[in-house]
N, CA, C and O of each residue as an XYZ file, in Angstrom:
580
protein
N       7.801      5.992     16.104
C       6.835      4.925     15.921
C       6.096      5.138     14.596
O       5.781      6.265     14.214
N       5.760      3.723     13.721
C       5.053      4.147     12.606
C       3.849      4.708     12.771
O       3.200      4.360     13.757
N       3.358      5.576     11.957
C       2.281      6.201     11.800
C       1.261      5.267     10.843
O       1.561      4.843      9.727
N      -0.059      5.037     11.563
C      -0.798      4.011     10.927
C      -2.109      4.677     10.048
O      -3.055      5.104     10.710
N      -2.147      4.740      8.982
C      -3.815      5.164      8.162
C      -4.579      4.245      7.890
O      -4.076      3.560      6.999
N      -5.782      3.787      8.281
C      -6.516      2.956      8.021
C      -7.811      3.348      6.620
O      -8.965      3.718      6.835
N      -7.309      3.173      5.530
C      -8.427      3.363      4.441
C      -9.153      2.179      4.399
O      -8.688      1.152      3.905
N     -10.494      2.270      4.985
C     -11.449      0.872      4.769
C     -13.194      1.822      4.309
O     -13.786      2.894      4.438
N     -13.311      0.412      3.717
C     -14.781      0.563      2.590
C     -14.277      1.233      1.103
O     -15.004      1.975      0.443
N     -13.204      0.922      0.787
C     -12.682      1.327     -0.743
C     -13.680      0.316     -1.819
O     -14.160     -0.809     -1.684
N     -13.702      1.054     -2.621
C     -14.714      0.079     -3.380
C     -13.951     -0.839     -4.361
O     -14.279     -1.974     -4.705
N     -12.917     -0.161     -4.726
C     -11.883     -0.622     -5.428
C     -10.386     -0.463     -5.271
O      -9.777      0.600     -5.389
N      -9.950     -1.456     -5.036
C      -8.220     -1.638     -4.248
C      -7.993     -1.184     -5.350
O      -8.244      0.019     -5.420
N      -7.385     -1.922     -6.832
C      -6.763     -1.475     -7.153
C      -6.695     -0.021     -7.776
O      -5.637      0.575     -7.975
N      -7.805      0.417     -8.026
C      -8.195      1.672     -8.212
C      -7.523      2.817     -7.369
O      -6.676      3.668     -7.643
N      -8.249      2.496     -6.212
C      -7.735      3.264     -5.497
C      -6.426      3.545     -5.114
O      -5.833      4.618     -5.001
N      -6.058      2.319     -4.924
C      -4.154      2.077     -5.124
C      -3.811      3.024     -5.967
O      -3.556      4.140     -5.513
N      -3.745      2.811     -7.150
C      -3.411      4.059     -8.193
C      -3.440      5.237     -7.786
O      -2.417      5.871     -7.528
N      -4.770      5.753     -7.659
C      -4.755      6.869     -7.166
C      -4.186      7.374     -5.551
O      -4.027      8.537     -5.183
N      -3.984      6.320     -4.878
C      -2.900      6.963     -3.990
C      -1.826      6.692     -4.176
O      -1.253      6.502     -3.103
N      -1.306      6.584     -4.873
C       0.286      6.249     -5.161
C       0.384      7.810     -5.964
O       1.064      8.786     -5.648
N      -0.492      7.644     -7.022
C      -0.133      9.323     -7.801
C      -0.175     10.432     -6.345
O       0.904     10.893     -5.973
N      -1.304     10.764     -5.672
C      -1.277     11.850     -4.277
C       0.350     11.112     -4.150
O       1.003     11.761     -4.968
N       1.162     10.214     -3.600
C       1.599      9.919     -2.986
C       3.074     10.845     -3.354
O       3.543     11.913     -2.959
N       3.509      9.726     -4.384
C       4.523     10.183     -5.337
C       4.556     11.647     -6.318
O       5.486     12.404     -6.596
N       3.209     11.656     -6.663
C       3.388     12.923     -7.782
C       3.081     14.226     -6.526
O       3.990     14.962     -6.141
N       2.135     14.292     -6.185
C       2.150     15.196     -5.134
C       2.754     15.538     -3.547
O       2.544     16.502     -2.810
N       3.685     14.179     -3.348
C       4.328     14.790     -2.064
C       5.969     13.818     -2.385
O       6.876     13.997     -1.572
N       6.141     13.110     -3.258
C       7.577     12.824     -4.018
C       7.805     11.432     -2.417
O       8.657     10.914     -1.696
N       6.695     11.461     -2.628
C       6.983      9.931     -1.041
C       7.670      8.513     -1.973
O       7.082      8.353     -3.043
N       8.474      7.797     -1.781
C       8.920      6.742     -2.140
C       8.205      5.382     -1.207
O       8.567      5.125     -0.059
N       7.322      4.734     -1.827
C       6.489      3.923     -1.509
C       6.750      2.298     -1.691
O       7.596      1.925     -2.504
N       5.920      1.249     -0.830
C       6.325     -0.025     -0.990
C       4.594     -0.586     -0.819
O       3.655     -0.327     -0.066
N       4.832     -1.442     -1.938
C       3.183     -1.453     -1.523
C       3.482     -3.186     -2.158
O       4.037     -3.734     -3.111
N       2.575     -3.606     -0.714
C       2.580     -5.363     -0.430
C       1.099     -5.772     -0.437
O       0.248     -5.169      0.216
N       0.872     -6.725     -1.138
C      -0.340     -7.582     -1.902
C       0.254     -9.074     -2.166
O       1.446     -9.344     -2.315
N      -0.789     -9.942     -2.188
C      -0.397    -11.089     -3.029
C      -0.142    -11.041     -4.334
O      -0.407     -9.991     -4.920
N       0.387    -12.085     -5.025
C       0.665    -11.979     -6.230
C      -0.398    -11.455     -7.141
O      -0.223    -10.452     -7.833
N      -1.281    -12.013     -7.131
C      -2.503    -11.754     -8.184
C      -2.587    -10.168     -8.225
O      -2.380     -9.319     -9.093
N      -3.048    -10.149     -6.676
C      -3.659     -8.370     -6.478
C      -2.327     -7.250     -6.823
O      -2.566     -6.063     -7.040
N      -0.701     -7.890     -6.841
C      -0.261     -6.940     -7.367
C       0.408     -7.037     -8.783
O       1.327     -6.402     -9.300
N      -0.323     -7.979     -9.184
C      -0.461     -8.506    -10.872
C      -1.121     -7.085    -11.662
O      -0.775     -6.480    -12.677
N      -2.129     -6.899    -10.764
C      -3.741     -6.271    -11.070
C      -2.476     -4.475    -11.166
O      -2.186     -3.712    -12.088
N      -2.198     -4.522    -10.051
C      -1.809     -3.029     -9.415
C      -0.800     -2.332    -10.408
O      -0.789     -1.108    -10.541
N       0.260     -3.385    -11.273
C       1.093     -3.378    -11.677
C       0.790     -2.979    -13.159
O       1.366     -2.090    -13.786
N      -0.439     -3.970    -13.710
C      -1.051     -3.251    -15.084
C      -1.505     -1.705    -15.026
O      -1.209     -0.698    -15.669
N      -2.380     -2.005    -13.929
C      -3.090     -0.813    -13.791
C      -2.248      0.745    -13.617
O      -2.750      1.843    -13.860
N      -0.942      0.502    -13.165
C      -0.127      1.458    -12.887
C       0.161      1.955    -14.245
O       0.090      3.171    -14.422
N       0.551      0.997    -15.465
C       0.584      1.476    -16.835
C      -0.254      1.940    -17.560
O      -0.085      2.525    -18.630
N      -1.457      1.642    -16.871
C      -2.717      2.425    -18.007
C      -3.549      3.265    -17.452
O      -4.467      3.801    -18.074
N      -3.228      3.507    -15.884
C      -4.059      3.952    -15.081
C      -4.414      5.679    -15.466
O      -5.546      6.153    -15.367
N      -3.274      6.408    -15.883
C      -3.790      7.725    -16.437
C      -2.098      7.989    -17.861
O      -0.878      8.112    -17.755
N      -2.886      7.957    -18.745
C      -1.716      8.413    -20.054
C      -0.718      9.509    -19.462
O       0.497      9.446    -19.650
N      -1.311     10.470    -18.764
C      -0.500     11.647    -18.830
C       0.488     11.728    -17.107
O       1.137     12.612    -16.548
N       0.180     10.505    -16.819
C       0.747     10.744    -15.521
C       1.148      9.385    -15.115
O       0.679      8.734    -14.182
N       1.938      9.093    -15.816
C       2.903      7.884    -15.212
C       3.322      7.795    -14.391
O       4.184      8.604    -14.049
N       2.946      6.748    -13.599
C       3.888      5.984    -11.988
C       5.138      4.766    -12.258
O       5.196      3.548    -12.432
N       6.097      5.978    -12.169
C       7.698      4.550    -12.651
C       7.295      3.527    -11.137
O       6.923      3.834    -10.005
N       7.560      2.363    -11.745
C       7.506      1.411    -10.606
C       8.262     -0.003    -10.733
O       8.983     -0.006    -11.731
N       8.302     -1.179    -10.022
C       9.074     -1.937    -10.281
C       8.460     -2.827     -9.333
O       7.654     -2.437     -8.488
N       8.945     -4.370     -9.507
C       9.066     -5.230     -8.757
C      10.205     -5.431     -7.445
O      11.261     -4.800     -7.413
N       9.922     -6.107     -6.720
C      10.512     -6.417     -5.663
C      12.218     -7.266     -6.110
O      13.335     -7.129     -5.611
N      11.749     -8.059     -7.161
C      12.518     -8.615     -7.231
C      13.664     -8.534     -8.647
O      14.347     -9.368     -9.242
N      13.409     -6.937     -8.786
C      14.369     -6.407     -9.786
C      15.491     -6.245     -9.801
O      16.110     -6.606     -8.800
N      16.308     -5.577    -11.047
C      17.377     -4.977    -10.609
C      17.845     -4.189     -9.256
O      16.920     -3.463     -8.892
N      18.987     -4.095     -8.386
C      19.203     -3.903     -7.260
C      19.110     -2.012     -7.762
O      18.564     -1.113     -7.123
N      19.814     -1.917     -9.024
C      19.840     -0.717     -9.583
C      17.990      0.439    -10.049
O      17.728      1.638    -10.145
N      17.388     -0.568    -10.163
C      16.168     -0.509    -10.732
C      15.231     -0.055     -9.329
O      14.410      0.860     -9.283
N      15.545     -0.800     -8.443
C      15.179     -0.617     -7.097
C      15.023      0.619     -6.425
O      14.000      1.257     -6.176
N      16.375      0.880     -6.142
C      16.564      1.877     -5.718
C      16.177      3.229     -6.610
O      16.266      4.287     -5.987
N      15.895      3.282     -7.544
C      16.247      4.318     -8.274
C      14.244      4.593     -8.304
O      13.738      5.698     -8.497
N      13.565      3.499     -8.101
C      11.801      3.652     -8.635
C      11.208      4.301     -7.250
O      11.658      4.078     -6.126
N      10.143      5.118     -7.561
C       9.567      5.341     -6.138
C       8.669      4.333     -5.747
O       8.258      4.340     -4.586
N       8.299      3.462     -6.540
C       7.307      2.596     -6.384
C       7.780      1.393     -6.320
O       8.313      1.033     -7.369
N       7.784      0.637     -5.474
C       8.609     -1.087     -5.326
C       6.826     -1.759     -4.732
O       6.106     -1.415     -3.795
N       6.690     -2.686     -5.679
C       5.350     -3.600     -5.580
C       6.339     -5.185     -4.803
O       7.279     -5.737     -5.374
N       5.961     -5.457     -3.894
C       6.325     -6.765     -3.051
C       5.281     -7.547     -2.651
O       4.199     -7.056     -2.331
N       5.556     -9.001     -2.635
C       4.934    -10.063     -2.423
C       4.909     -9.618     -0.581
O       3.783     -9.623     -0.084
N       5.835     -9.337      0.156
C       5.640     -9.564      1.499
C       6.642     -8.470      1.859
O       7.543     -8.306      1.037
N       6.644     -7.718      2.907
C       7.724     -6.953      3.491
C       8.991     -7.591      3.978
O       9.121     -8.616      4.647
N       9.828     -6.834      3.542
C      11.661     -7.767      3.700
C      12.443     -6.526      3.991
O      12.192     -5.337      3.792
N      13.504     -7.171      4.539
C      14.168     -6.377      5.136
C      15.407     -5.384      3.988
O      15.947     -4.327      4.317
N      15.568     -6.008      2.836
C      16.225     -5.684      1.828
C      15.362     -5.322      0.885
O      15.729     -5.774     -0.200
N      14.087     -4.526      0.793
C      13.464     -3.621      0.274
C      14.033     -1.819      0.986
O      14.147     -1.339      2.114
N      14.300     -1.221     -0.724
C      14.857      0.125     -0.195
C      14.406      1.323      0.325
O      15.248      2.119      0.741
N      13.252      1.591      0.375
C      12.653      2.206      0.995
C      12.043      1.269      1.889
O      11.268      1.662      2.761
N      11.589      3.670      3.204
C      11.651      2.938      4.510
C      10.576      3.985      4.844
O      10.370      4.158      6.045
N       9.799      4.772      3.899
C       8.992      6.300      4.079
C       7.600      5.171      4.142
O       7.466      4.475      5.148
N       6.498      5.058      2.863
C       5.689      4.891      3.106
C       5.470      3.247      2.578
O       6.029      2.681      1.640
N       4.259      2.615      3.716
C       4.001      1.529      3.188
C       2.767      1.039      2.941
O       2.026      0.971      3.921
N       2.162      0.523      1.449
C       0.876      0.576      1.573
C       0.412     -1.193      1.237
O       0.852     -1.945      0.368
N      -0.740     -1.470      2.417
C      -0.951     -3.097      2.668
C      -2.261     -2.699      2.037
O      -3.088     -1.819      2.275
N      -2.103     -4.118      0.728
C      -3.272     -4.298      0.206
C      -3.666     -5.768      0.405
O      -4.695     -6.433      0.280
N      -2.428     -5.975      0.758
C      -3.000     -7.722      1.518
C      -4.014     -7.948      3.062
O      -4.393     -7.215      3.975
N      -4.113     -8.965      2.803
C      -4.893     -9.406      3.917
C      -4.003     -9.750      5.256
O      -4.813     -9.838      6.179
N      -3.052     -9.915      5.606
C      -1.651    -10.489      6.768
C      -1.034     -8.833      7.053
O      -0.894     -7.902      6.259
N      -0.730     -8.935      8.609
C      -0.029     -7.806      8.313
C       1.097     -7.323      8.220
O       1.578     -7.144      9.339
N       1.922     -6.948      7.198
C       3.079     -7.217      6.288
C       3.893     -7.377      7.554
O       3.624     -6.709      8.552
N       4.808     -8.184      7.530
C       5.933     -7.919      7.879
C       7.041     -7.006      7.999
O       7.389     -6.662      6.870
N       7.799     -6.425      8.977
C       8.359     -5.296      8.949
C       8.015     -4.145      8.679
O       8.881     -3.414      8.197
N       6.398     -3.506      8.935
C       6.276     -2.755      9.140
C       6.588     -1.712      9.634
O       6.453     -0.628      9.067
N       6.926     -1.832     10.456
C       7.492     -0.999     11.654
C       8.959     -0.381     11.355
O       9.446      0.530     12.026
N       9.608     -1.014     10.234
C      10.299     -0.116      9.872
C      10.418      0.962      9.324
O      11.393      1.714      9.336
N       8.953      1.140      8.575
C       8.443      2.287      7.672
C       7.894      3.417      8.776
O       7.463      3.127      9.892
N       8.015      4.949      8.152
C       7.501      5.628      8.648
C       6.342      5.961      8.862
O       5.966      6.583      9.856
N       5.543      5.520      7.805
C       3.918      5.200      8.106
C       3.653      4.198      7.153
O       4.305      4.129      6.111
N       2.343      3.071      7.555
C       1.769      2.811      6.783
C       0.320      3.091      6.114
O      -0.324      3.958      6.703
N      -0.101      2.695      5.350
C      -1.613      2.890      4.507
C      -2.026      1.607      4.785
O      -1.412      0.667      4.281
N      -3.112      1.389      5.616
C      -3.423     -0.090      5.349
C      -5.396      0.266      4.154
O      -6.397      0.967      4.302
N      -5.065     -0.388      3.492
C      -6.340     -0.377      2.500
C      -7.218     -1.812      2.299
O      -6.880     -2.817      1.672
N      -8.880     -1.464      3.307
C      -9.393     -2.405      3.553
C     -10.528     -2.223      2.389
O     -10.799     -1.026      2.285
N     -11.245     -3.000      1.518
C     -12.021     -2.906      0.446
C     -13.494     -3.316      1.576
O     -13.331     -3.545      2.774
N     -14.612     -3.333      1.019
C     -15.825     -3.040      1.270
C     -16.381     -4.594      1.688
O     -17.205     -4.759      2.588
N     -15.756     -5.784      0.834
C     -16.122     -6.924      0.750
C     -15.555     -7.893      2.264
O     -14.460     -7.819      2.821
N     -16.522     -8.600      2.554
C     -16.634     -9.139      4.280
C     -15.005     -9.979      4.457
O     -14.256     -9.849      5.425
N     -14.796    -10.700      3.429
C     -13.577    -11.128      4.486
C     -12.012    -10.246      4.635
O     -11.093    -10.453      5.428
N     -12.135     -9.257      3.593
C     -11.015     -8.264      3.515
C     -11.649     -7.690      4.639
O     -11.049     -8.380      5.464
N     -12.317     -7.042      5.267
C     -13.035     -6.306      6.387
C     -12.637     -6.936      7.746
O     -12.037     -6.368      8.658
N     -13.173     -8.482      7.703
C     -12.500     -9.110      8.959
C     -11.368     -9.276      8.852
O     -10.844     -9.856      9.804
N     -10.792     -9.016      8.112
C      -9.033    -10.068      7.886
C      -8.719     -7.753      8.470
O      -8.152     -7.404      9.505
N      -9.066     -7.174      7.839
C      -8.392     -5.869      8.282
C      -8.911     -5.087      9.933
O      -8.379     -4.068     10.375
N     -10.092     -5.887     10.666
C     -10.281     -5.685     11.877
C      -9.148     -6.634     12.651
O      -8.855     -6.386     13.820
N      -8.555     -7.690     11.953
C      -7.670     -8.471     13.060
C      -6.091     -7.435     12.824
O      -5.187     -7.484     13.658
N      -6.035     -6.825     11.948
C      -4.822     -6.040     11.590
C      -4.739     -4.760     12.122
O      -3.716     -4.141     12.417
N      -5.990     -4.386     12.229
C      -6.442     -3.087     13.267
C      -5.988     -3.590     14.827
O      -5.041     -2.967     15.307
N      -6.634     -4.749     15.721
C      -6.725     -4.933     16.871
C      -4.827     -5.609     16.739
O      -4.202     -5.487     17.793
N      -4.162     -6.150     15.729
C      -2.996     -6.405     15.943
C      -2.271     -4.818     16.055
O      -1.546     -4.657     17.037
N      -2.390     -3.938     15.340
C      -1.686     -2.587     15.330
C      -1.903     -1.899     17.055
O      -1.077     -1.707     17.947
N      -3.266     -1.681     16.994
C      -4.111     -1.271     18.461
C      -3.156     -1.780     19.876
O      -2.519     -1.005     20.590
N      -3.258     -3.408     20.071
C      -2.352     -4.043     21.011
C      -0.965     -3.777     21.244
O      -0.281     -3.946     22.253
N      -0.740     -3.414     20.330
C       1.344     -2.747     20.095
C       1.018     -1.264     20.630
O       2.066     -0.896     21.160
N      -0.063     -0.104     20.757
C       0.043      1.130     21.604
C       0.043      1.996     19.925
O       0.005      3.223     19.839
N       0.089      1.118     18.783
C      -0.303      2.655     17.472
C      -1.324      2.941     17.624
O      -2.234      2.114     17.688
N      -1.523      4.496     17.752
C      -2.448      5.557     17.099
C      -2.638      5.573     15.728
O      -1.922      6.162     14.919
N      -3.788      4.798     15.448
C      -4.507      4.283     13.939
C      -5.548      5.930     14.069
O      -6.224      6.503     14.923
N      -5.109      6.151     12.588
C      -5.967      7.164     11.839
C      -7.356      6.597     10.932
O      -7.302      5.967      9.876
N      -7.973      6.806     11.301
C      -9.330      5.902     10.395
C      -9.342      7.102      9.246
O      -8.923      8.237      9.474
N      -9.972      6.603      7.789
C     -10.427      7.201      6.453
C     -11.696      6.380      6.201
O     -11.625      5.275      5.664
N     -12.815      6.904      6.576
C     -13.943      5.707      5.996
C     -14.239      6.557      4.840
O     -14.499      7.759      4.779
N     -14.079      5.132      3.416
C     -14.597      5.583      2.064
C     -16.239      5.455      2.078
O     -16.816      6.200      1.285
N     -16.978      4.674      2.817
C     -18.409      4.287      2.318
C     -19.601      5.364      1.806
O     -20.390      6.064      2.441
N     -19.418      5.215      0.676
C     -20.831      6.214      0.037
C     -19.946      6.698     -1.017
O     -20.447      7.166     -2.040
N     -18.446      6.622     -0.846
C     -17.403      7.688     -1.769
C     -17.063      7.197     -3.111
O     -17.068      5.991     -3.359
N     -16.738      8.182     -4.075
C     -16.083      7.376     -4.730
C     -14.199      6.889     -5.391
O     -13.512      6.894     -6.413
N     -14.156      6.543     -3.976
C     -12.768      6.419     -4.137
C     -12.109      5.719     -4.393
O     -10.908      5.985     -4.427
């Protein structure tokens, strides 16, 4: 069964995104899928290039090369699909809760501080909860993460 982490009160998604993708990839070599709307992974996608000079996150779109795909630890998607190549970690920066989850071995769900990301991630909590997952809570509030 997937393993669920709940990061809520982040002050900054995409920020923080970054920085868990580096823990993710640079420190435990996890191959990651991380689902947002377009905009927010517009944001995730710059930020991955400038986010630290000395520590680059190879990454890619969803809708790349099939070769390109497979080969990045980082695949940024509009929505979870079944023909995304990795199946280790998945991190929801959207508000819906991705689709096909449950194929991944855990997910990250990352709730920001602001009220309707909060309610939109309590209905994603009580949707996870009702299925029998054991949700791990991370409260950021006061942090700076």
């Amino acid at each position: 069964m997937t393993g669920i982490d709940f990061h809520f009160n982040t002050p900054d998604k995409v920020g923080y995104a970054c920085r868990l993708l580096r823990k993710a990839v640079g420190a435990r070599g996890a191959r990651v899928v991380v689902v947002a709307d377009a905009e927010l992974l517009e944001a995730v996608d710059l930020a991955l290039w400038t986010f630290a000079p000395t520590e680059f996150i190879a990454h890619c779109r969803s809708d790349g090369d099939p070769g390109q795909l497979a080969r990045s630890p980082v695949v940024l998607a509009e929505r979870g699909d079944a023909a995304l190549p990795h199946r280790q970690v998945l991190v929801n920066l959207g508000l819906e809760v991705p689709g096909g989850f449950e194929r991944f071995e855990r997910l990250i769900d990352v709730v920001s501080a602001d009220d309707a990301d909060r309610q939109a991630g309590r209905r994603r909590w009580r949707h996870y909860a009702d299925r029998g997952y054991a949700i791990q809570r991370h409260d950021f509030a006061g942090s700076n993460a």
